[in-house]
C-alpha positions as CSV (number, residue, x, y, z in Angstrom):
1,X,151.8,153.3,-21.8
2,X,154.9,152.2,-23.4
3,X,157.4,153.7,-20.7
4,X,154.9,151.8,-18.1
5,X,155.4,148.4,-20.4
6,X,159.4,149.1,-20.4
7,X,159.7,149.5,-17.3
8,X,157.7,146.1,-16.1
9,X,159.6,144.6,-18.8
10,X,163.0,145.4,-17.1
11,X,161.8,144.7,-13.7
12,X,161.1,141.5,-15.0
13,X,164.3,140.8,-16.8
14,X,166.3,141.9,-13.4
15,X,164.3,139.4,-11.5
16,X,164.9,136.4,-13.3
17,X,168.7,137.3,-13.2
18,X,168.6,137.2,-9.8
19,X,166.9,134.1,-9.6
20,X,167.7,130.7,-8.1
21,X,166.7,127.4,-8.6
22,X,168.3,125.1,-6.0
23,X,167.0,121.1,-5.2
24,X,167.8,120.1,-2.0
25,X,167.6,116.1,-1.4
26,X,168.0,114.6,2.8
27,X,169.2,111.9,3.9
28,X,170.6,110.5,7.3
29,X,173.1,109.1,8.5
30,X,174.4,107.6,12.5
31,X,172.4,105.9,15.1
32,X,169.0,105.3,12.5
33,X,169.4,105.9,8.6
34,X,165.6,106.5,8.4
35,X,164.4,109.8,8.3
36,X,160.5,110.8,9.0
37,X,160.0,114.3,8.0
38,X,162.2,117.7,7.2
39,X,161.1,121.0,8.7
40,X,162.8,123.8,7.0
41,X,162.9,127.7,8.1
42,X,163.7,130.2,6.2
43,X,165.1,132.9,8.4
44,X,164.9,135.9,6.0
45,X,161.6,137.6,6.4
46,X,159.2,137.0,3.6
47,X,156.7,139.3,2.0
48,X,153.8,140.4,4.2
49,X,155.1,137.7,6.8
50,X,155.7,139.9,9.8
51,X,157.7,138.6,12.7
52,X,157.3,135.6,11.2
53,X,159.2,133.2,9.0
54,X,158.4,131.1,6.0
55,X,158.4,127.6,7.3
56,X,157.2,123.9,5.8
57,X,157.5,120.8,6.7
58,X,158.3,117.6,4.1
59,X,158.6,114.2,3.8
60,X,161.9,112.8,4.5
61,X,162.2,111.4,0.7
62,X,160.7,114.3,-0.8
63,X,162.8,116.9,-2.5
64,X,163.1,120.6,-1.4
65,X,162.8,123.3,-4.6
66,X,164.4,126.5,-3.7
67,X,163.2,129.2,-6.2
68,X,163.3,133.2,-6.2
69,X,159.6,134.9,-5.0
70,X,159.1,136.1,-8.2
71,X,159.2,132.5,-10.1
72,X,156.9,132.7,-12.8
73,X,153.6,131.7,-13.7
74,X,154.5,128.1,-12.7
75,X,155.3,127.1,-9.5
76,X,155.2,124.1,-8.0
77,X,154.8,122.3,-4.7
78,X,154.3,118.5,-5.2
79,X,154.7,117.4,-8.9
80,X,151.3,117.5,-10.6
81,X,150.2,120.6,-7.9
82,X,150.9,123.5,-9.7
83,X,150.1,127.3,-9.3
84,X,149.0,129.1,-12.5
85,X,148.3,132.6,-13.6
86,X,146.7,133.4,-16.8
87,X,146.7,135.6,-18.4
88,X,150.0,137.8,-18.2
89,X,149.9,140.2,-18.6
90,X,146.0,141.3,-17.3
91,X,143.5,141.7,-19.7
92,X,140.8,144.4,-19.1
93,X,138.8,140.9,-18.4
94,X,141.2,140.4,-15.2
95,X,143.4,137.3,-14.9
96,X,142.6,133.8,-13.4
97,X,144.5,131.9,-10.7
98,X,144.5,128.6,-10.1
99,X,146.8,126.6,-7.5
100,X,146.5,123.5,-6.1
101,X,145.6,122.7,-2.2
102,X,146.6,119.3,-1.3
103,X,144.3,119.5,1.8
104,X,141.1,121.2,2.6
105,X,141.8,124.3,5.4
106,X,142.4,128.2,5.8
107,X,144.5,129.7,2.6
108,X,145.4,133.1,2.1
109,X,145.8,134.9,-1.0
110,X,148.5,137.7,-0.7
111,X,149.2,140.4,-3.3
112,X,152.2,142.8,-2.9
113,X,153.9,145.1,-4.9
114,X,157.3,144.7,-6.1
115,X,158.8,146.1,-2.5
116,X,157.1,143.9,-0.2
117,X,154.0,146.6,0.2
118,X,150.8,144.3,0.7
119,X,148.2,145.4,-1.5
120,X,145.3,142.9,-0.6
121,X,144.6,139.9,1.7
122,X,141.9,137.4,1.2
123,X,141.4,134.8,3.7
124,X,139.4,132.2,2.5
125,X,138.7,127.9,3.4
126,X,139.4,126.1,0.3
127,X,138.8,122.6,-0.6
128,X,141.3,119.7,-1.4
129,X,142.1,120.1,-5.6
130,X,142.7,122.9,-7.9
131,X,141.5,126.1,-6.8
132,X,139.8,129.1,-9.2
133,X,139.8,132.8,-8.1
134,X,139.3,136.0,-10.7
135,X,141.6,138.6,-10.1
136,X,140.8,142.0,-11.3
137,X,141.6,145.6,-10.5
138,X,145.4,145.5,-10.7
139,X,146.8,148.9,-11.6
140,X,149.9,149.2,-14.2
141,X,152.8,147.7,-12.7
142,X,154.2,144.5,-11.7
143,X,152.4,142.3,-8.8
144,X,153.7,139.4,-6.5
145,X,151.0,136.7,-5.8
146,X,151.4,134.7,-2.6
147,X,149.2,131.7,-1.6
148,X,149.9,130.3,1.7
149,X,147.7,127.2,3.3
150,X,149.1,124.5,5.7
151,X,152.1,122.9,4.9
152,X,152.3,124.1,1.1
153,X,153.2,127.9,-0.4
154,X,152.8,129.1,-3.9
155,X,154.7,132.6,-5.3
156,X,154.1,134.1,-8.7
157,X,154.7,137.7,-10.9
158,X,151.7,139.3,-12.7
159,X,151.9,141.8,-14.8
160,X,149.1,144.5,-15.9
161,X,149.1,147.2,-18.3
162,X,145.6,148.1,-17.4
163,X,145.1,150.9,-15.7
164,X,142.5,149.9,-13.3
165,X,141.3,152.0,-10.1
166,X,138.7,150.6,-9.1
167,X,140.3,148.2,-6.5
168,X,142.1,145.1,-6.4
169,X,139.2,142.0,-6.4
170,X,139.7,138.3,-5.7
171,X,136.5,136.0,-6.2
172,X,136.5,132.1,-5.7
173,X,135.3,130.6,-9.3
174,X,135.5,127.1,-8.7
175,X,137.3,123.8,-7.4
176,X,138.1,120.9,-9.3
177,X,138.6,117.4,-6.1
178,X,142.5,115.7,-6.1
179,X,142.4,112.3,-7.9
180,X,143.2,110.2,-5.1
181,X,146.0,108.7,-7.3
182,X,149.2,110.1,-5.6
183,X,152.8,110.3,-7.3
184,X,155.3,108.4,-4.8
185,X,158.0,111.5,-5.4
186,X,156.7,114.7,-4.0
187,X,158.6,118.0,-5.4
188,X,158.1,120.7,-2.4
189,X,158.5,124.0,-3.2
190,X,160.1,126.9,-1.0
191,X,160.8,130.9,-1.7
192,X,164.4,131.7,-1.3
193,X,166.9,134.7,-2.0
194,X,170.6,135.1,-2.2
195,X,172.2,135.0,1.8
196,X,169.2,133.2,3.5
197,X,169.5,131.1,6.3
198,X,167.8,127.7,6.1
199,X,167.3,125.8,9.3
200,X,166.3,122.2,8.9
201,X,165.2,119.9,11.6
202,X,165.3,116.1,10.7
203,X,163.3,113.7,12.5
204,X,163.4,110.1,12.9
205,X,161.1,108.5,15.5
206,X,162.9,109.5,18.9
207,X,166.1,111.5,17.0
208,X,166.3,115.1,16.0
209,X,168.8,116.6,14.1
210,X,169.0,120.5,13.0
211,X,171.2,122.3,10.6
212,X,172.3,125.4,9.3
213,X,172.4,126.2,5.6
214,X,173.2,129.1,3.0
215,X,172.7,127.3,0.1
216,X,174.3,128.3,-2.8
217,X,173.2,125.1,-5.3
218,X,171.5,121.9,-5.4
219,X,172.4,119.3,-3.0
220,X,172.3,116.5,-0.8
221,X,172.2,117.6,3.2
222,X,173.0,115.2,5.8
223,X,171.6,114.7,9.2
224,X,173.4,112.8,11.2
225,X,171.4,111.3,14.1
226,X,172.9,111.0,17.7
227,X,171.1,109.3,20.5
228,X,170.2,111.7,23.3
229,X,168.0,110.5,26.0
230,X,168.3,111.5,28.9
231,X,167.6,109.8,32.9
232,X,163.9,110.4,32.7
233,X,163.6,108.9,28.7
234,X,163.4,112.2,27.3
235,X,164.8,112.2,23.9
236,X,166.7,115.6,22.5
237,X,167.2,116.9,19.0
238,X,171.0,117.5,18.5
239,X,172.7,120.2,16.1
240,X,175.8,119.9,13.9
241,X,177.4,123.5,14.0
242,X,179.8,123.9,11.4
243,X,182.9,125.7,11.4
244,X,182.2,129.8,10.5
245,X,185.5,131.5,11.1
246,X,188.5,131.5,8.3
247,X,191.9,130.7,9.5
248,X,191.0,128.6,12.9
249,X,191.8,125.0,12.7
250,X,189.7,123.2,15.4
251,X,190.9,119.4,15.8
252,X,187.3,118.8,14.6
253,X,184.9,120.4,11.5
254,X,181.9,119.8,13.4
255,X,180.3,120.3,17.2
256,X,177.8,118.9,18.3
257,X,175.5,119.9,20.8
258,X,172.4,119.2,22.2
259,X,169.8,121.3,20.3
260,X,167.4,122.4,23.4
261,X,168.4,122.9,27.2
262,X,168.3,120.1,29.2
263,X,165.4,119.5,31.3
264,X,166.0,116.1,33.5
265,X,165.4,115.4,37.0
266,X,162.5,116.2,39.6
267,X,161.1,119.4,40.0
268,X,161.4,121.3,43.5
269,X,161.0,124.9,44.7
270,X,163.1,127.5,45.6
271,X,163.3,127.2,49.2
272,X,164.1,123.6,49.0
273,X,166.8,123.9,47.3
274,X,168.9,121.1,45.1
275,X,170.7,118.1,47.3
276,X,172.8,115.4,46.8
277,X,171.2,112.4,46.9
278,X,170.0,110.1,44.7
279,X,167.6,112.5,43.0
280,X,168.3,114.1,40.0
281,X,166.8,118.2,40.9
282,X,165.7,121.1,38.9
283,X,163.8,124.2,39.1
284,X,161.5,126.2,37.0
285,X,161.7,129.6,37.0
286,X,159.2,131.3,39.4
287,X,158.2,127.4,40.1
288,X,156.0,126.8,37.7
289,X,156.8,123.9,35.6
290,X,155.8,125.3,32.3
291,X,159.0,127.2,31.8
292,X,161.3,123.7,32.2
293,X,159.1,122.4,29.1
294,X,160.2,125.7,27.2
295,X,163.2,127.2,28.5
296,X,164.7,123.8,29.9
297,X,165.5,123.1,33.5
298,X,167.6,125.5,36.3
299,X,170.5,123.6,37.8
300,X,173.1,124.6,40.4
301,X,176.8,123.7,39.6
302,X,177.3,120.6,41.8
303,X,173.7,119.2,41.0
304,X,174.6,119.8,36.9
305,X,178.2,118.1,37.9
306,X,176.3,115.4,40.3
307,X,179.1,116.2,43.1
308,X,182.2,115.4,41.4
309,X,184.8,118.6,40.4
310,X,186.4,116.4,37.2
311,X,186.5,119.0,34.5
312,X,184.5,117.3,31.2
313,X,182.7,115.1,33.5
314,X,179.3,113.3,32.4
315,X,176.9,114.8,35.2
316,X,173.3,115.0,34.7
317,X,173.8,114.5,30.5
318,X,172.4,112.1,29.0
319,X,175.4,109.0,28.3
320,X,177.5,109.4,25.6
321,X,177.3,113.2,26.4
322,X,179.0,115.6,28.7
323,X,178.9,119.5,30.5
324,X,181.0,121.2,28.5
325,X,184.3,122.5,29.6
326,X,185.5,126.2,29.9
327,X,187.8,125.9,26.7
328,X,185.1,123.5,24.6
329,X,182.5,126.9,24.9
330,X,185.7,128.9,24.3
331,X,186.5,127.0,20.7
332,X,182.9,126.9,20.1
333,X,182.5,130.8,20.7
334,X,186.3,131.4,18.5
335,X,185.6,129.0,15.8
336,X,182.2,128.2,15.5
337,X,180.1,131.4,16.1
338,X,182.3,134.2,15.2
339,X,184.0,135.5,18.0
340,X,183.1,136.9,21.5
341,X,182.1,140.0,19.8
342,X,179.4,138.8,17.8
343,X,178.7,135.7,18.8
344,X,175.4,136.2,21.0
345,X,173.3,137.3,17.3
346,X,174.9,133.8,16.2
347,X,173.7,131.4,18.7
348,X,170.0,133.0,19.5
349,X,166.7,132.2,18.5
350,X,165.6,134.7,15.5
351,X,162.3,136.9,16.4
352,X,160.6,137.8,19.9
353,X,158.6,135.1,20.6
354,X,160.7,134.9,23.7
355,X,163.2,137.4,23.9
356,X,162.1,140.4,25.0
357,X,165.2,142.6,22.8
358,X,166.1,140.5,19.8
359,X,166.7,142.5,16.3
360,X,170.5,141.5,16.4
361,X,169.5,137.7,16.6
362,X,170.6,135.8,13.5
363,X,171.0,132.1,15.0
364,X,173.3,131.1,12.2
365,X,174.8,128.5,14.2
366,X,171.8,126.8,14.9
367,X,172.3,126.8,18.4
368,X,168.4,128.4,19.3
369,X,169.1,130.1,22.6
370,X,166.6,131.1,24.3
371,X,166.3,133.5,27.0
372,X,165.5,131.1,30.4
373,X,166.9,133.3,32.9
374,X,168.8,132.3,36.4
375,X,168.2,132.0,40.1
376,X,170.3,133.0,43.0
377,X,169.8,130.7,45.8
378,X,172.1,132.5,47.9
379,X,171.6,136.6,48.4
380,X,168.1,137.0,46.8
381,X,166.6,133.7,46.9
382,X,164.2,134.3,43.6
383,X,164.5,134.0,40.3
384,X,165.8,136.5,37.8
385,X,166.0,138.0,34.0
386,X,163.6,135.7,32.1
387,X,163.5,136.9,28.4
388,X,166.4,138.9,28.9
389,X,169.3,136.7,28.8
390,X,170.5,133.4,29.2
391,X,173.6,131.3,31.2
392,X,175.1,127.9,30.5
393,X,177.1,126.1,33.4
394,X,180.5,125.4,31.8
395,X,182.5,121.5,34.1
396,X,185.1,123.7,34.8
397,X,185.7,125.2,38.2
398,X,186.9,129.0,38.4
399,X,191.1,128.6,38.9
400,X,191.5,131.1,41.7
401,X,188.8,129.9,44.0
402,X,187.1,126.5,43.7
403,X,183.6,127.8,45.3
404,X,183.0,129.5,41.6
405,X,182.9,128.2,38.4
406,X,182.9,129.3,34.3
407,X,179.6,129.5,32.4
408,X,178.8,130.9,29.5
409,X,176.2,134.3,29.0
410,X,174.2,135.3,26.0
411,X,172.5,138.2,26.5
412,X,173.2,140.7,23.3
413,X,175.2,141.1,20.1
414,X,178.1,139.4,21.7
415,X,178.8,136.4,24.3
416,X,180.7,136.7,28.0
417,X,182.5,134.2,29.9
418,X,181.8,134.7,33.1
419,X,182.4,132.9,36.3
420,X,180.2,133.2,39.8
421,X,179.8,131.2,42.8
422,X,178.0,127.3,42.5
423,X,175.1,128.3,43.7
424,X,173.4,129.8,41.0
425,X,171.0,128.1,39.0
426,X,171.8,128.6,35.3
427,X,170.6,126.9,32.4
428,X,172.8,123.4,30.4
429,X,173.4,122.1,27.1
430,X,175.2,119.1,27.0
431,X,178.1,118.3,24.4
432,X,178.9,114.8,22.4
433,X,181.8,112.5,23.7
């Protein structure tokens, strides 16, 4: 029993040294100073979470409280809203829990062991208020409670020095209604451990803004709002990518690029093909207009450039934005995401939602590639490698025979540069003037 007590005891100790305790503030900044809400993503995988991340979304004045997963008895989501465990260690009477739900719904009650083992799962709807379950059958050790429900998540530590066997037990003992009294600062509370990679997404009305963050103490983070909108009124979130690589001096600290594919213009088939006139023409892969809403349209080089060869040139981007050029992607690639070698597990979406071989994927640039595929208009005449890889159309034509031009491929660990003839269809993002 003592050993058992010692060792819980250090495990304890060697948590809370490894603990943070970050707040994170927003604000914005550019074409609107008012910001809506916060979504942040934690990119680390989180206890018993799968292929999934932990994700919540906030108000844009509320304030972001990074803390370890094994907290405490106390943690907190919105001030006043507290989880509790009591008492800690278990008595052979079991322990009670009690958390606060600001809104009736689905919540699940998670207990792990200290390597991320789940040990029980309750699913259960709860009422608005604070929320009372009995927990018993823990065996000696040290236990990680997790209560998830929409758009709030609560971690704490408990400790027992029974030995129980007869099976972990949850029951519901009561609920206690919110006051309807609400405080007009809200605290939000998030799990968070040493190296993860935040993505936040500000949103203001029409504007989007994502960034990238490792934080390593409390802060204030920035969005900076640009205007996207492109010929059809379709507005665009836009990402800030910081500089990642030491010892490169870009003429700027930050790019910024449209943060989803362009999808603009009238949809037509394959075998009509895009022409120049006064329409702006896209296809979706195997035609079915579904994939432009998540993978973005398929342009050829001369529709993305609407018929002009001027490297940098506006084309189908929204104003105040531009097709990238051959040596923007090229800086981008150098100084922004690592190098060629690596830079593909930088700039793509995390998880398989979409691509169909993924486990390199970090997206620490924020960039959120996904994998839309091509067509080839001009051997095959049919669409090709949808979730396996993806192609931006670079403005600049191929030196050594103006019938090709650059683009950019992500299909791996690392990125190409490649160049083909005009007539493929490949995916755009659009760069800021």
């Amino acid at each position: 029993m003592t050993k058992m007590l010692f060792i819980a005891f250090l495990m304890i100790l060697f948590v809370k040294a490894q603990s943070q305790d970050y707040y994170i503030n927003f604000a914005a900044v550019g074409d609107t100073t008012v910001l809506s809400t916060v979504k942040i993503v934690n990119l680390h995988k989180q206890f018993g979470q799968g292929t999934g991340y932990d994700t919540v979304t906030i108000n844009g004045g509320d304030v972001l409280h990074l803390v370890s997963w094994p907290i405490g008895v106390n943690n907190q989501i919105n001030k006043g809203n507290t989880m509790t465990i009591y008492p800690d260690p278990m008595t052979e009477k079991g322990s009670m829990l009690k958390f606060n739900s600001p809104s009736s719904g689905n919540t699940t009650i998670n207990i792990f062991d200290l390597l991320g083992k789940t040990l029980y799962k309750k699913d259960i709807n709860t009422l608005s208020g604070d929320n009372i379950f009995h927990i018993s059958g823990l065996n000696y050790g040290t236990y990680i409670v997790k209560v998830n429900g929409k758009n709030y998540s609560y971690t704490g530590k408990l400790l027992s020095v029974i030995g129980y066997r007869d099976g972990i037990k949850v029951d519901f003992v009561s609920n206690a209604p919110n006051s309807n009294l609400k405080s007009s600062a809200n605290e939000v509370e998030m799990t968070y451990g040493n190296g993860n990679i935040l993505q936040y997404k500000g949103v203001s009305g029409p504007f989007g803004s994502y960034i990238m963050d490792i934080p390593t103490g409390s802060k204030t983070v920035t969005f900076h709002f640009y205007k996207c909108v492109d010929a059809d009124g379709h507005s665009y979130g836009t990402i800030n990518i910081k500089k990642l690589t030491a010892g490169k001096s870009p003429a700027i600290d930050t790019l910024v690029f449209m943060g989803e594919n362009l999808n603009v213009g009238t949809q037509v088939t394959m075998g009509h093909g895009q022409l120049n006139n006064d329409t702006i023409e896209k296809n979706c892969y195997d035609d079915d207009s579904t994939n432009c809403n998540i993978y973005g349209g398929i342009y050829q080089w001369n529709e993305v450039m609407q018929y002009t060869t001027m490297n940098g040139s506006q084309g189908i981007c929204p104003d105040g934005w531009h097709v990238p050029t051959y040596d923007e992607f090229e800086n981008f690639i150098n100084n922004y995401a690592g190098g060629f070698m690596i830079a593909g597990s930088n700039m793509k979406e995390v998880g398989d939602a979409h691509w169909y071989y993924n486990a390199d994927a970090t997206d620490s640039t924020g960039f959120t590639a996904l994998p839309a595929g091509g067509a080839d208009y001009y051997t095959t005449h049919s669409y090709m490698s949808l979730h396996w890889l993806t192609d931006y159309w670079s403005s600049t034509q191929y030196q050594y025979d103006n019938t090709k031009a650059y683009f950019l491929q992500l299909q791996s660990t690392g990125a190409g540069d490649q160049y083909d003839r005009k007539e493929l269809g490949l995916s755009v993002r659009c760069v800021h003037n």
